[in-house]
N, C-alpha and C positions, 0 to 999 in steps of 0.2 A: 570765294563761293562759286561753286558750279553747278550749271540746271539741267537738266535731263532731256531729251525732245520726248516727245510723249509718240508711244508706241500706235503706231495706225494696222491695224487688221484687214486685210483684204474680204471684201464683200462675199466671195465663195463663204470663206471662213465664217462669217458673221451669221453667213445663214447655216452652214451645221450648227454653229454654236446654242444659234437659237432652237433648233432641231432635238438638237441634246438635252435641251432645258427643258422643251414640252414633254419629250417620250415619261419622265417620272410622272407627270400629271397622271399620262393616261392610263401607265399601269397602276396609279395609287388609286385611282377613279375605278377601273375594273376589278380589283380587290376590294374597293368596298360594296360595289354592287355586287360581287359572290358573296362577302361575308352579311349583307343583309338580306340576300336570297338564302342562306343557309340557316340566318335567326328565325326566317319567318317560317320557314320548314320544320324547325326544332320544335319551335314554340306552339305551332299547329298541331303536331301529331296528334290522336285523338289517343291513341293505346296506351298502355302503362308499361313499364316495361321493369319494373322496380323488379328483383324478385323477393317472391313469397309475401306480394303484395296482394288483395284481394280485388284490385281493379286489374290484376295482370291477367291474361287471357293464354300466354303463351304458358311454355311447359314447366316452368319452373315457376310458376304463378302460381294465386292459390282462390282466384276466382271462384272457383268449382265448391269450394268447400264451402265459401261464402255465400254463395247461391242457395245452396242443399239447407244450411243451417237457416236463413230467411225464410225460406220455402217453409222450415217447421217451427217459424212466430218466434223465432230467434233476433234482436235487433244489433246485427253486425254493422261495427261503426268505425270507419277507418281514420285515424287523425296522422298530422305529417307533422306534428312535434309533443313533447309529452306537458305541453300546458293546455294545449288542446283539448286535452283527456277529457278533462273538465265531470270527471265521475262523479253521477249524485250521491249513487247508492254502492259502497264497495258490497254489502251484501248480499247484492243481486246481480252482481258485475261481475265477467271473467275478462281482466288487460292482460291481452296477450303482447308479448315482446317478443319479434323477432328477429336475430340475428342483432344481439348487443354486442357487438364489437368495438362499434365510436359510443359507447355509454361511459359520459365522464363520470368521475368517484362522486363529484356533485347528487349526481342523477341517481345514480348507483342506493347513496343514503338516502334519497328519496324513495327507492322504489322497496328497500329494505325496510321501513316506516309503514307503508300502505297495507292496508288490513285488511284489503279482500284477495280474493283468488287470484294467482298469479298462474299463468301459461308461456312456458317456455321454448321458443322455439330456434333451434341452431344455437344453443347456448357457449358461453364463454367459460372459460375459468373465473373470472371477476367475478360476472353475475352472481354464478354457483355460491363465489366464496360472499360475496354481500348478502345473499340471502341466507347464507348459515347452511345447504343443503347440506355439507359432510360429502360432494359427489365432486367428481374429477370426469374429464370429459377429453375421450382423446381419438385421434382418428381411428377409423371400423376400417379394419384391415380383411375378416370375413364378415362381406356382404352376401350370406346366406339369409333364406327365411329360416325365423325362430318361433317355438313356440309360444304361449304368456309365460309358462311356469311360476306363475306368481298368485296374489289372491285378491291382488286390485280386481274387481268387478270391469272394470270398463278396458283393463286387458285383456280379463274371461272372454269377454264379450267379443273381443278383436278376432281371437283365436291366432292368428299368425301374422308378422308383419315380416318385411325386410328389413336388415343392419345395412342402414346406405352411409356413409357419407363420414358421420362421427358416431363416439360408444360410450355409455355410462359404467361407473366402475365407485362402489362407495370406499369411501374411506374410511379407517378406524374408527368407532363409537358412533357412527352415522346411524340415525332412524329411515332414512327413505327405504321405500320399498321397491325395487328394481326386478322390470319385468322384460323376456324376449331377450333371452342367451342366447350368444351365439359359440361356436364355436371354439373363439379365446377366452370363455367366460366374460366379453364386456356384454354389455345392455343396451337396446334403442331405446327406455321408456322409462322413467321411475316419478313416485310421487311421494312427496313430502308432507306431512303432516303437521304444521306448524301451527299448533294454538287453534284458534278461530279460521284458520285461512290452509288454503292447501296448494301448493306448488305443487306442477305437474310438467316435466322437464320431459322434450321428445327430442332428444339428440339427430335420431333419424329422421332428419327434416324432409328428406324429399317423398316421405312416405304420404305428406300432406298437401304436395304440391298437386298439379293438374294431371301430371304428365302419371305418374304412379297412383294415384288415388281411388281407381280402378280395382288395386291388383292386390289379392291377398284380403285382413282385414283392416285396408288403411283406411278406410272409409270409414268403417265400425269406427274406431279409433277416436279419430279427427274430429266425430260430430259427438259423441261420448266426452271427450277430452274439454271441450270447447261448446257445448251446449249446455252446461248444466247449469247456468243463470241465463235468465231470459233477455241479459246484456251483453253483448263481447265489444271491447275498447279493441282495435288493433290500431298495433304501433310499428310499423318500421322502421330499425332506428337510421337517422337521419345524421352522419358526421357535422352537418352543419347548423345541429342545432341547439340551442343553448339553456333553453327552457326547462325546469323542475317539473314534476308531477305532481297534479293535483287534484284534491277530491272534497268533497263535504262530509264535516265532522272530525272530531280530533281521531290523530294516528294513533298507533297501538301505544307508544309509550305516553301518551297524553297529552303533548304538544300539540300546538294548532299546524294544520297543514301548511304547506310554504304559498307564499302570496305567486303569485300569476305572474311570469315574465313573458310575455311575449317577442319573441326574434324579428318579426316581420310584422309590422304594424298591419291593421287590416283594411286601413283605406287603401292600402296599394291594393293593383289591379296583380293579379297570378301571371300576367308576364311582363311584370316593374324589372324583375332581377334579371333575365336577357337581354331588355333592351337596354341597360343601364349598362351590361358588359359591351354590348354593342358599340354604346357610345362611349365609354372609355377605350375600347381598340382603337374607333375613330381616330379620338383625340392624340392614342400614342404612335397612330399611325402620321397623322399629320403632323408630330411633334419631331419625327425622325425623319421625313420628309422635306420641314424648314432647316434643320439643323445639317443638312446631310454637306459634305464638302463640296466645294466648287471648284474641284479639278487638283493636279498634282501641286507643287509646291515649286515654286519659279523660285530663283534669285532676280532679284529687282537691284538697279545701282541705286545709294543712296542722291536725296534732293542735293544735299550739299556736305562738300568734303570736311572732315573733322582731323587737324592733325594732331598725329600720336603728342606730340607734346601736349598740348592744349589736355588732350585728355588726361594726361598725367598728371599734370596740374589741378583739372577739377577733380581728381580722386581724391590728390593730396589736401585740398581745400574740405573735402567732405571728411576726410578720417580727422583733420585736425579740429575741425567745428564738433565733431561728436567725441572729441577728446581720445581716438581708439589708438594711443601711442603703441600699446602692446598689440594690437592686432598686424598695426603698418606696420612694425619691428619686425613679425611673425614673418609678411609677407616677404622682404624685405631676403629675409635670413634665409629661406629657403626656395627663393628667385639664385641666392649669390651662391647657396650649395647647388645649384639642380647646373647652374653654369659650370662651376669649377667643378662637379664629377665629370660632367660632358665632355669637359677638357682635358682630364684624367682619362678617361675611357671607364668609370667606374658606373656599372648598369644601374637603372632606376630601382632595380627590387635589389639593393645593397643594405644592408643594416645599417645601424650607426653608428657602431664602431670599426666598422669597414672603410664608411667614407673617412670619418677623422682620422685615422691611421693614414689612409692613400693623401689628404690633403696635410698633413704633419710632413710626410717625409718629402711632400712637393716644397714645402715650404720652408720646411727646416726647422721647424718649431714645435715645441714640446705640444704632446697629443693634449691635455688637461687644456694649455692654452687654446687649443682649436675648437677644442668641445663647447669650450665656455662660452665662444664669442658666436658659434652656430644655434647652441640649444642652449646658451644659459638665460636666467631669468629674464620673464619680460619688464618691461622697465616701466616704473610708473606717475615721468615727466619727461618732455621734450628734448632736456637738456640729453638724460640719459639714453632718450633714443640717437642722439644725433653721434652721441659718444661710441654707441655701439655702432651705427651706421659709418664713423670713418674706420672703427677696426676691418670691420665687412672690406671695405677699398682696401686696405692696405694686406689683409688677406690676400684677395683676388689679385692684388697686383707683385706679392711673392711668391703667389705661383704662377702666375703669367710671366714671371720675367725669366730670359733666356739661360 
């Protein structure tokens, strides 16, 4: 048995070492003071900035139209997921949807169920086909201004909008009424007459934004489209929300409406969900942090010397306690071919009928015999390994001999 002397570090060293240890602190410490001067930035802003939200102020917001519609005893009510809705009266209520694009199929049969007025805005193909329109919706390749040419009244009334953005186009046997051609014959406008309730689909969404709502008659439009109950629910849909839609009194086909999920309990405070991201970065900042390596990878001598024998011995004690006579035989057999091709000069990517051939005619013995005692079966008692293990020797030692 032999002992190591234990390695001494010169004091220069000891102090980089320590040097090198603190520098992670300080830049994992200045990383989290940016990323929680960044949360509390985030989480402050006062503006909105969602678009075709009615708290957005910027250009692509729709503030303005929200404004104008309150101003004439209209009550515009913004909610940030569709259990929110919480509609008393779908008869006196327009929910407007805009931009359904994360509307799961869930939500989808919910909103095709609801018996009041629906308002369309930026609509999908889903949508369209959930609600039954018969309309196809595809991008406005001429954004010309377009007449109504149609007999909806509250396009009369518009007199002219622009084709911004995307185009209505109905499909075979479709009832909507599509209004504001352009060009390629698509539509910015059409309304659907479903029963008791009327879908009113404005593909050309940015005509009801801040920034357009000026120009033309997008205004006419807008407060037409979206005024004509003296409630409007607006929804924009939120990819991260999980919630059904719902209202008081049964839905069109007579079932009771869907029970209330809320995603976000309401005793949380409105900025629970940043600071909770906060602190899981924390955590996995700290977590990569403790785990990180502590320098390259030494060889170290071992405490004390092991000889190869010894070790061969305890192998052989371990394969015979778990009884693996065919596994040792395995090892055994192709330890004594990997020697004698070596000796041959026969390369490691040799089949195996290459090597038995090359060691038949080292040894002078028929190829079937050499096969047998390299790859034939594994044996399944001691006796027969041991049987096998002197053919092995006596192999090796007819083709070792001169």
């Amino acid at each position: 048995m032999t002992a190591t002397a234990p390695l001494h570090r010169p004091p220069a060293r000891e102090g980089a070492v320590r040097a090198a240890r603190r520098r992670p602190l300080a830049i994992v410490a200045a990383l989290l003071f940016l990323l929680m001067v960044a949360a509390l930035v985030w989480t402050a802003r006062p503006e909105d900035y969602t678009a075709l939200s009615t708290g957005n102020s910027t250009p692509d917001g729709t503030r303005a139209v929200a404004q104008i519609l309150r101003a004439q005893g209209v009550d515009v009510r913004q909610t940030d997921s569709m259990a929110g809705a919480r509609i008393e009266d779908p008869a006196r209520t327009t929910l407007v949807i805009a931009d359904g694009a994360a509307l799961a199929q869930y939500q989808l049969d919910t909103l095709a169920d609801y018996p009041g007025d629906i308002a369309l805005l930026r609509p999908t193909q889903a949508t369209l086909d959930a609600l039954g329109t018969g309309l196809r919706v595809g991008a406005s390749l001429d954004t010309g201004v377009a007449a109504a040419q149609c007999d909806d009244v509250d396009a009369l009334a518009a007199g002219s909008v622009a084709v911004l953005d995307q185009s209505l186009s109905a499909a075979q046997g479709s009832t909507a009424t599509l209004c504001f051609q352009n060009g390629d014959g698509e539509h910015a406008y059409a309304v659907v007459e479903d029963g008791s309730r009327r879908i009113t689909v404005l593909a050309s969404w940015p005509t009801i934004t801040n920034e357009h709502l000026d120009a033309h008659g997008h205004a006419a439009l807008g407060l037409r489209m979206l005024g004509r109950h003296e409630t409007v629910v607006w929804y924009v849909v939120d990819p991260f929300d999980p919630t059904s839609l719902t209202w008081d009194g049964a839905t069109s086909n007579g079932s009771p409406p869907p029970t209330e999920v809320e995603a976000r309990p309401d005793f949380l405070p409105p900025s629970a969900g940043p600071v909770a991201f906060v602190l899981a970065l924390a955590v996995g900042v700290a977590a990569v942090w403790r785990g990180r390596r502590f320098g390259r990878l030494v060889k170290e001598p071992l405490p004390v010397e092991v000889r190869a024998s010894e070790a061969t011995r305890g192998r052989a004690r371990l394969y015979r306690r778990a009884g693996a006579s065919g596994r040792a035989t395995a090892a055994l057999r192709a330890r004594t071919a990997m020697r004698i091709g070596h000796r041959l000069g026969v390369p490691r990517s040799a089949d195996r009928a290459s090597l038995v051939d090359a060691i038949a005619r080292a040894a002078e013995r028929d190829p079937r015999d050499v096969d047998a005692i390299l790859y034939g079966p594994a044996p399944t008692s001691d006796a027969q390994m041991m049987t096998i293990v002197d053919q092995l020797d006596t192999l090796e030692r007819e083709v070792h001999r001169p």
